[in-house]
C-alpha positions as CSV (number, residue, x, y, z in Angstrom):
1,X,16.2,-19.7,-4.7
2,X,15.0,-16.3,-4.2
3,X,15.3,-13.7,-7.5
4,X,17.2,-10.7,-6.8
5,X,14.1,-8.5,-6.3
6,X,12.3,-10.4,-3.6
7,X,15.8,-11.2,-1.6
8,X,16.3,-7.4,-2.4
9,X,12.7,-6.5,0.3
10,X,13.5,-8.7,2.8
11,X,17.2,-6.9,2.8
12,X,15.0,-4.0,3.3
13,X,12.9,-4.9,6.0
14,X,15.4,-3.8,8.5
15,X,13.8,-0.2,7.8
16,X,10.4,-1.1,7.7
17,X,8.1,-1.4,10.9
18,X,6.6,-4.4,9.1
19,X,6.5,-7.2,6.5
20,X,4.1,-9.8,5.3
21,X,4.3,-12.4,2.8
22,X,1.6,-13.9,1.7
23,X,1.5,-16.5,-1.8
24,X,1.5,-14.1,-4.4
25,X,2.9,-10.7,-2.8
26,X,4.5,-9.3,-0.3
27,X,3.3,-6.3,1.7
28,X,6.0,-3.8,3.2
29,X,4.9,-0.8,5.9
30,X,7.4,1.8,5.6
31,X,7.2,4.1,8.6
32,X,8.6,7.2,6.9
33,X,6.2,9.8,6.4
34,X,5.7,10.5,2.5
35,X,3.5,12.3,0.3
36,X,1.5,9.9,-1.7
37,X,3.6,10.4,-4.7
38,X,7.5,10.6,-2.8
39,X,5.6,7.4,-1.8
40,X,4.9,6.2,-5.2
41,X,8.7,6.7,-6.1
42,X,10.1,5.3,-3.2
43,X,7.9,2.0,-3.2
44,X,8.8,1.5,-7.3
45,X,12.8,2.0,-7.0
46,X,12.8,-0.4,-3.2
47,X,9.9,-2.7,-3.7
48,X,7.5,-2.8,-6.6
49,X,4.8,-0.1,-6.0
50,X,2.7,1.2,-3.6
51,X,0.4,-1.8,-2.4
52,X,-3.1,-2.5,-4.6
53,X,-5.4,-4.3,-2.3
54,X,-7.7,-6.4,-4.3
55,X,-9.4,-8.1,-1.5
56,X,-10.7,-8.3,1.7
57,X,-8.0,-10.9,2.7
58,X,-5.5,-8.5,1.5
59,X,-6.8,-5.5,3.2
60,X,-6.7,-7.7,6.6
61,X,-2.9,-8.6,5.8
62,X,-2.2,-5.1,5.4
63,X,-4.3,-4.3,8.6
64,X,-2.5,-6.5,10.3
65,X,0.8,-4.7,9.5
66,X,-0.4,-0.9,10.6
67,X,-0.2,0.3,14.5
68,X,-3.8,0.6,15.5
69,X,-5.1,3.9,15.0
70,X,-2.7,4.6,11.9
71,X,-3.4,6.1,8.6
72,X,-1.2,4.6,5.5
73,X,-1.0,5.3,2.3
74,X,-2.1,2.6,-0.4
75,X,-1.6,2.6,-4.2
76,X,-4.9,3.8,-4.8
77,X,-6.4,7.3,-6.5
78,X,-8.5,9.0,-8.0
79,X,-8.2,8.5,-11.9
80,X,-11.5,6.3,-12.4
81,X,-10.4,5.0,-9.3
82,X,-6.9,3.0,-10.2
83,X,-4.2,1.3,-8.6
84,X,-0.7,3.4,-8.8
85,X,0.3,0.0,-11.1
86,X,-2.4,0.7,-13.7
87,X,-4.8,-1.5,-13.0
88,X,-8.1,-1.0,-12.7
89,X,-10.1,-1.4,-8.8
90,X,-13.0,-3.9,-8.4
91,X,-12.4,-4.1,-4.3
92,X,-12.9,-1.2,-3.0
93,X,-13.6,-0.7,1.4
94,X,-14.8,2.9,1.4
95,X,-15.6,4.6,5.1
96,X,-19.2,5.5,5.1
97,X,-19.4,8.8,3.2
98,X,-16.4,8.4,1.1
99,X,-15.0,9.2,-1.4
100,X,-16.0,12.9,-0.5
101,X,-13.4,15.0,-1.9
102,X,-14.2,17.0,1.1
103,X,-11.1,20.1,0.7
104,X,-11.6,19.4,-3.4
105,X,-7.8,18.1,-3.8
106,X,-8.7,14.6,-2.4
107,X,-7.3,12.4,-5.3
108,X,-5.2,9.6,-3.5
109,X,-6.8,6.8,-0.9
110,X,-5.2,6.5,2.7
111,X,-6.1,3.3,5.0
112,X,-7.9,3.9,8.5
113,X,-6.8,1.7,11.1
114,X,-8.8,3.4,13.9
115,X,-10.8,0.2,13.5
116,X,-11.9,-1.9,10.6
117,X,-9.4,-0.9,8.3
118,X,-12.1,1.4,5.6
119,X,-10.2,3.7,3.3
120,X,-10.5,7.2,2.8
121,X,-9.9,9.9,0.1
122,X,-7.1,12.8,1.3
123,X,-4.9,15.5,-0.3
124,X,-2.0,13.7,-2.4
125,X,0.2,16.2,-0.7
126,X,-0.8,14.8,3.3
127,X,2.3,13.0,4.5
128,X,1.4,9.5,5.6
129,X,3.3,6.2,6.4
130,X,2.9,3.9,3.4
131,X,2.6,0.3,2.4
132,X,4.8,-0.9,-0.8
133,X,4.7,-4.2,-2.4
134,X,7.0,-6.9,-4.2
135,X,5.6,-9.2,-6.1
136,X,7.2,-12.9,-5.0
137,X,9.1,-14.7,-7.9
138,X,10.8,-17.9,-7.3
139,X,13.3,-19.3,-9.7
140,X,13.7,-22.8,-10.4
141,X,16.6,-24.5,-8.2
142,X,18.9,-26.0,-10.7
């Protein structure tokens, strides 16, 4: 039996462009474009937060959940480079030439789906589709 807060996302789904579960979380694209904090807020009251890739098979289950060409936001930014949950970032798939803090506001990580699926540094305050996440709990079945 599903707990209330994974049966809770796949309720939601019917708003989302996308969903993929995978064993330990499940990945959410939300299709309504959001600052990278209205983002933040939205993904921690529906979901759990906004996604924290931690691998390169992660980052290709979000890929495969973004249109082609789309940018989306992700949970990470620019505080020592963390995840919106916290934790700290050992994966990181920077485009060549980023981070580059190129207009000097760039603090918060969008995903580039023009190809490979690299990340790049933008303004916090760009509005950008955005992947969430739910962490999968099961409960015993009694």
């Amino acid at each position: 039996m599903y707990k209330r807060s994974v049966l809770v996302a796949l309720l939601n789904t019917a708003l989302h462009c996308g969903l993929f579960a995978g064993p330990n979380v499940t990945f959410v694209l939300n299709n309504n474009p959001m600052s990278w904090t209205q983002a933040q807020n939205y993904c921690r009251e529906h979901h759990t937060d906004l996604a924290s890739v931690r691998n390169m098979a992660e980052n290709q289950r979000v890929k495969e959940l973004v249109p082609l060409g789309q940018f989306v936001w992700i949970g990470l930014f620019r505080d020592s480079w963390k995840w919106s949950d916290g934790s700290n970032s050992s994966f990181r798939y920077w485009q060549t030439g980023e981070p580059n803090n190129q207009s000097g506001d760039e603090a918060c990580v969008s995903t580039n789906f023009d190809s490979s699926g690299v990340w790049e540094d933008w303004s916090c305050r760009a509005r950008k589709e955005f992947i969430c996440y739910s962490k999968r709990e099961w409960s015993p079945m009694i």
